[in-house]
N, C-alpha and C positions, 0 to 999 in steps of 0.2 A: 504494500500500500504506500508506502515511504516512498520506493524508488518511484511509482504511476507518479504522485504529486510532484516528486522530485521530475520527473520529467515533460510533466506539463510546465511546472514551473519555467524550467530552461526553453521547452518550446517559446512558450509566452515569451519571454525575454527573447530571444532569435529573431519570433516576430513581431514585437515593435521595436526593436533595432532594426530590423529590414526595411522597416518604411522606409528610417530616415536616412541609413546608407547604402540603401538597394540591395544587404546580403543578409542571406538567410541559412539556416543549418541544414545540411542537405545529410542523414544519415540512411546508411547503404542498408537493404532489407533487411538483415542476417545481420545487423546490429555489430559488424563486425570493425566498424570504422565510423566515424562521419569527419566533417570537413566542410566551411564555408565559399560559401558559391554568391555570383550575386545573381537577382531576381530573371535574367534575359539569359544562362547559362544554360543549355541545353545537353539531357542525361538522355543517353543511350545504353542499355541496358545487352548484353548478351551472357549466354553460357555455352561454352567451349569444350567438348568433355568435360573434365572436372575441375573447371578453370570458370572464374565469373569476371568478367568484365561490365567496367560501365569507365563510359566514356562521356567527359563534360568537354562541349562544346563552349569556352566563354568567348560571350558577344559584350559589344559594348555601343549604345546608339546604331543598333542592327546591323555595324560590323563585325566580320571574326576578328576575335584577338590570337586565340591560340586554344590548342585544345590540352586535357589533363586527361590521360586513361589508369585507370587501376583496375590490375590485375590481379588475382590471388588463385592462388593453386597450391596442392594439398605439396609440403616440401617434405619429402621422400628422402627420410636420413639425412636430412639437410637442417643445421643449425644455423645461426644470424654469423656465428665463428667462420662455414664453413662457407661464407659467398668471398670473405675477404683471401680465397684462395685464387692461383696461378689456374687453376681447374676452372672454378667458375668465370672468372672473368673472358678464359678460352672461351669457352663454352659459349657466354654472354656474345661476343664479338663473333662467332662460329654461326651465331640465329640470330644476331638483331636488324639483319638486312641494314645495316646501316655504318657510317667508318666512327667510332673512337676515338676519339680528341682527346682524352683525359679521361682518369679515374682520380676519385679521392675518396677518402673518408665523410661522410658525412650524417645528420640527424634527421629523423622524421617524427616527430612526438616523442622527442628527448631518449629515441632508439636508436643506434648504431647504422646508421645503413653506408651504402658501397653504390659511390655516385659515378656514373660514368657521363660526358659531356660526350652529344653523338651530333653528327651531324648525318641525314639524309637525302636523298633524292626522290622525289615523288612528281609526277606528272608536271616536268619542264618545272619545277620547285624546290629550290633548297632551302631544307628546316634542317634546323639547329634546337638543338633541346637538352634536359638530361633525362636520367634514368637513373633513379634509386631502388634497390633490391634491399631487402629486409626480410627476416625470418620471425613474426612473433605465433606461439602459439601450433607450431605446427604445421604454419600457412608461408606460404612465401608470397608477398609482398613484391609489387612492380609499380611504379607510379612512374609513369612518362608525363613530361610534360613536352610539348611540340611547339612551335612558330616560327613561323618564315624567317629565315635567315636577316633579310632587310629590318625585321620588328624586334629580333631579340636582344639588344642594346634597350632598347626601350619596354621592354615588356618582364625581361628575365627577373628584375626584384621582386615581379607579382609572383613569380615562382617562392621563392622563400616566406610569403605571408600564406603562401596556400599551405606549405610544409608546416605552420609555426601554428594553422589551423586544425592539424588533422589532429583525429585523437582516435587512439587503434585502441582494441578493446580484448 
């Protein structure tokens, strides 16, 4: 009974914060994460074998900005210890259809993760993004975040407020 109140509470509060700065708490079915989105962010939803995807589309005055996909899939003898290996990062770079610019250490709701800075090619389009990998709970954790090469000087610190929103559960 505590937590229902406790989380009507927080809804309420999300949404009169939302009016006044257009974001709202956007948490993922399976309660397995949420994370703030603003009001014109458009979720896409898929499942992949045993892989869930949703994918936020942010707009902003009915432009794209950039889009945010999270990934989770069941991580198979795989700890948060064991992405910061020569194995996975191969592996990483082996399927991300995409080139590697960088790896670092980095946090996602004050969690370890293993950032890779990628840049890709898509339909006459070069995006530049990252990709954080994280292990909590059994689940392996992917957060891309994507945008055009020309936008990402301007858009990439919206990346770090969306990491400093998540909250994995």
């Amino acid at each position: 009974m505590r937590f229902t109140i406790y989380l009507i509470f927080v809804f309420s509060f999300y949404s009169a914060s939302a009016q006044s700065d257009e974001e709202l708490l956007y948490v993922e079915e399976g309660n397995s994460y949420s994370l703030l989105i603003n009001q014109e962010t458009k979720v896409h939803k898929q499942f992949i074998s045993d892989s869930h995807v949703e994918t936020f589309v942010f707009i902003q005055n009915n432009q794209f900005k950039y889009t945010l996909t999270v990934l989770r899939s069941k991580a198979n003898n795989m700890t948060n210890d064991s992405l910061f290996t020569y194995q996975y990062e191969q592996a990483y770079m082996d399927n991300c259809g995409c080139e590697v610019l960088s790896t670092i250490q980095s946090k996602v709701d004050n969690i370890n993760s293993l950032q890779f800075k990628i840049k890709r090619k898509e339909n006459n389009m070069v995006l530049l993004g990252y990709a954080d990998s994280f292990v909590v709970n059994e689940v392996l954790f992917n957060v891309v975040f994507m945008i055009p090469e020309t936008n990402f000087p301007r858009y990439q610190s919206e990346y770090s407020s969306i990491k400093s929103s998540f909250d994995i559960r």
